[in-house]
C-alpha positions in Angstrom: -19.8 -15.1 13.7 -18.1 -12.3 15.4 -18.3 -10.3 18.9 -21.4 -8.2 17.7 -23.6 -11.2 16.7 -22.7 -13.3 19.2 -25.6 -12.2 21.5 -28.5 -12.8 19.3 -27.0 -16.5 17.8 -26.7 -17.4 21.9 -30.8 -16.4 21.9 -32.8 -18.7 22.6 -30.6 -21.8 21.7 -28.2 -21.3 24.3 -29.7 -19.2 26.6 -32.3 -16.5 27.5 -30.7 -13.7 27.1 -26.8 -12.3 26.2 -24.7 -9.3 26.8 -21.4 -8.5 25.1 -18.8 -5.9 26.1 -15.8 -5.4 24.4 -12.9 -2.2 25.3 -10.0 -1.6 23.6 -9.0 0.8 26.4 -11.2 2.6 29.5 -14.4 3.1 28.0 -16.7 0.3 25.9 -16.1 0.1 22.1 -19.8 -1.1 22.4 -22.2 -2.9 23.8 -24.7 -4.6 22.8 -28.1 -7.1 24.7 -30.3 -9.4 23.2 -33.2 -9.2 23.7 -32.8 -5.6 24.0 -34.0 -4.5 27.4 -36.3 -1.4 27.6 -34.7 2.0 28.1 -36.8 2.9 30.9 -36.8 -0.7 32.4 -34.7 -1.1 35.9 -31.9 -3.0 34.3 -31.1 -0.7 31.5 -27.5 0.3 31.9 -26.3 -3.1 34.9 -24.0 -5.2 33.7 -26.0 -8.2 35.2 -29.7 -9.1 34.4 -32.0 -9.0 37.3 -31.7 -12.2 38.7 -27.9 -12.6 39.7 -28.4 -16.3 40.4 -29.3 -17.0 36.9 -26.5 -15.7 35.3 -23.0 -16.9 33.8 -20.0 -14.1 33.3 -17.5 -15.1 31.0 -14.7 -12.4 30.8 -11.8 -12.4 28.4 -8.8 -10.8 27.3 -6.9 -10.6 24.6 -3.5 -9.3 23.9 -2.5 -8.3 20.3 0.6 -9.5 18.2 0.0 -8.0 14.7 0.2 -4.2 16.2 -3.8 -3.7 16.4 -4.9 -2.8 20.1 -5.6 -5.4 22.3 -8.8 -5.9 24.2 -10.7 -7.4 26.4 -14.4 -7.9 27.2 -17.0 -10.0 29.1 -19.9 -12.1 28.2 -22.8 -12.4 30.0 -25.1 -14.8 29.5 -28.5 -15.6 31.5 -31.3 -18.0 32.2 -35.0 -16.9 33.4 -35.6 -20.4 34.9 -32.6 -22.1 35.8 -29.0 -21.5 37.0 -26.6 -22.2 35.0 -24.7 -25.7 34.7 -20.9 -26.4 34.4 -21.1 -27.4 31.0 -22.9 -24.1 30.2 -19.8 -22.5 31.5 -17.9 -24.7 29.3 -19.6 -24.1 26.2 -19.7 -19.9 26.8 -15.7 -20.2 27.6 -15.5 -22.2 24.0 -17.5 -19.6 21.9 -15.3 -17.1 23.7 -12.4 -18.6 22.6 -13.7 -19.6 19.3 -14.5 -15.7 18.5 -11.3 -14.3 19.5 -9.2 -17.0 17.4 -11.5 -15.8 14.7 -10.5 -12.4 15.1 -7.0 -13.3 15.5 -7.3 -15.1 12.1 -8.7 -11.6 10.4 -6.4 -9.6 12.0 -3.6 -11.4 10.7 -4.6 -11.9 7.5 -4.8 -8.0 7.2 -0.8 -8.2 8.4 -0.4 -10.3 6.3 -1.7 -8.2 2.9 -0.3 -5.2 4.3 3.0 -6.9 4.7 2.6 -8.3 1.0 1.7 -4.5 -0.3 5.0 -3.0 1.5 6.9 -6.2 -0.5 5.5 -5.5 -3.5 5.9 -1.6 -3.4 9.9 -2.1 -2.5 10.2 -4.8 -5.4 8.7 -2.2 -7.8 10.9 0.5 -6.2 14.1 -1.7 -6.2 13.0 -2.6 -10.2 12.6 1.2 -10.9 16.1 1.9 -9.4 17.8 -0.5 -11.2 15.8 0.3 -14.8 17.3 4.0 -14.3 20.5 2.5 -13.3 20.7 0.5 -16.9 19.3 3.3 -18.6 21.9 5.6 -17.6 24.5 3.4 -19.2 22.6 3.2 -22.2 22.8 7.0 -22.4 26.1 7.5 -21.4 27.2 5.8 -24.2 24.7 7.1 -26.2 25.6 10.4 -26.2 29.1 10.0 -24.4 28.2 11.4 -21.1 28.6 11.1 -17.3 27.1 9.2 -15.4 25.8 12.5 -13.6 25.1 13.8 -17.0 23.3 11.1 -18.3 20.9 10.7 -15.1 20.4 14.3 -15.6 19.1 14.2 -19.0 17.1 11.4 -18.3 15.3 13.5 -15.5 15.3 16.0 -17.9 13.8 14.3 -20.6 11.2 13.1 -18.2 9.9 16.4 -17.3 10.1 17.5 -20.6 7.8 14.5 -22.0 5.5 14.8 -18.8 6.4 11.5 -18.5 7.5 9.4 -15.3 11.7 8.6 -14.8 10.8 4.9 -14.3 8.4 5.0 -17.4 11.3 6.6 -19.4 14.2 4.3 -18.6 12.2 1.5 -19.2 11.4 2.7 -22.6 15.2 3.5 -23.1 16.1 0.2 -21.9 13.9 -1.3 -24.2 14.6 0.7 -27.5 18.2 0.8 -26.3 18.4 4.7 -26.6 17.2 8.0 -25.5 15.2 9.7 -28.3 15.8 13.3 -28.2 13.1 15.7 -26.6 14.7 18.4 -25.3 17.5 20.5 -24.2 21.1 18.5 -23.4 23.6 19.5 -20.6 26.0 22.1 -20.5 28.6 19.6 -20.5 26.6 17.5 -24.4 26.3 20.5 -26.0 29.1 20.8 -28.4 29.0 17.0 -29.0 25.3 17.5 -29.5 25.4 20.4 -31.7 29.0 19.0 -33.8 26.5 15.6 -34.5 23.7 17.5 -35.5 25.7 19.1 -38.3 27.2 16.4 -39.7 23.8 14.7 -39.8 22.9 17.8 -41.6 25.9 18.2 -43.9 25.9 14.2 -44.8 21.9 15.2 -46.1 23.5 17.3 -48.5 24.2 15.7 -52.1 27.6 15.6 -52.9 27.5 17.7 -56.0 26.2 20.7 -54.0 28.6 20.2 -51.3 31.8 20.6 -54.0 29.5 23.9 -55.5 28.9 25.3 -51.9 32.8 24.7 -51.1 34.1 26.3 -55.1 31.7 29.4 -54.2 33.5 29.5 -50.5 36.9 29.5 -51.8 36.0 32.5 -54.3 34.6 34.6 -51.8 37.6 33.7 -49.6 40.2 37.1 -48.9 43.9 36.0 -50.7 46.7 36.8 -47.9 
């Protein structure tokens, strides 16, 4: 049950009639009667049914400590034949009560899950930053870099692949090297381009190396 049905679950078991106003501020957040009374009938718009001498007010007020607005209301209940008794009062301050722990209770637990979302996005974060961080190492070593260098490439790489930093280094980490898929820095490129031939010149048989070498020396100038 909440504010907005409370006036039609108070009708007719409780009483004859029920008014609810709640404010966060100035104005009413809403209102709402059961019975409804009819626009053009003389109580449309009061506070109070007719009959003053019939009715129980039960105001409240409740301060917030999960940063939603607090807010405060009253409830009105009336009877069309009696006044109302001290335990009526009793029972309309426990449903009033009862309501606004319930409310408590949901606003809390929405804290509460935003709380656990803003843990679990910083545990993902600090995983990311760490991931990079390893997988840095793993390409300074890789290719003898920086550790500027290295983060560079990685970012690099990244953009190049149209792939995520985070994704990257955890595929790094886990094949325990950075696959080449792009341009290296300034600072890798002579390293880079020195390995590249001699993964080229070792895919040469060794029969045509001591040919291409022979044919060298021949066309060498004699000082």
């Amino acid at each position: 049950m909440t504010f907005a049905s409370l006036a039609r679950a108070c009708v007719p078991e409780f009483a004859d009639g029920c008014d609810v106003e709640l404010s966060a501020g100035t104005e009413p957040v809403f209102r709402i009667t059961h019975p409804a009374r009819p626009a053009d009938g003389p109580a449309h718009g009061a506070a109070q049914p007719v009959v003053s001498g019939h009715t129980l007010m039960t105001p409240f007020r409740v301060v917030s400590h999960t940063g939603c607005p607090s807010y405060a209301g009253v409830v009105t209940h009336w009877w069309n034949g009696r006044a109302p008794s001290e335990g009526d009062a009793v029972i309309a301050d426990l449903m009033v009560r009862h309501l606004s722990a319930l409310v408590a209770q949901e606003r809390l637990r929405g804290a509460v899950a935003r709380a656990e979302d803003r843990a679990a996005s910083l545990a993902l974060e600090s995983i990311a930053a760490r991931t990079v961080n390893i997988a840095t190492g793993v390409v300074m070593r890789q290719k003898r870099l920086t550790a500027d260098a290295a983060e560079r490439l990685l970012r690099q790489s990244a953009r190049i692949g149209g792939t995520g930093l985070a994704q990257l280094a955890s595929a790094v980490v886990r094949g325990g090297a950075l696959r080449d898929s792009g341009a290296l820095p300034e600072s890798a490129g002579s390293a880079a381009r020195l390995g590249a031939a001699e993964r080229d010149l070792a895919l040469i048989p060794a029969d045509a190396r001591v040919a291409q070498a022979a044919a060298l020396s021949r066309r060498a100038p004699v000082s």
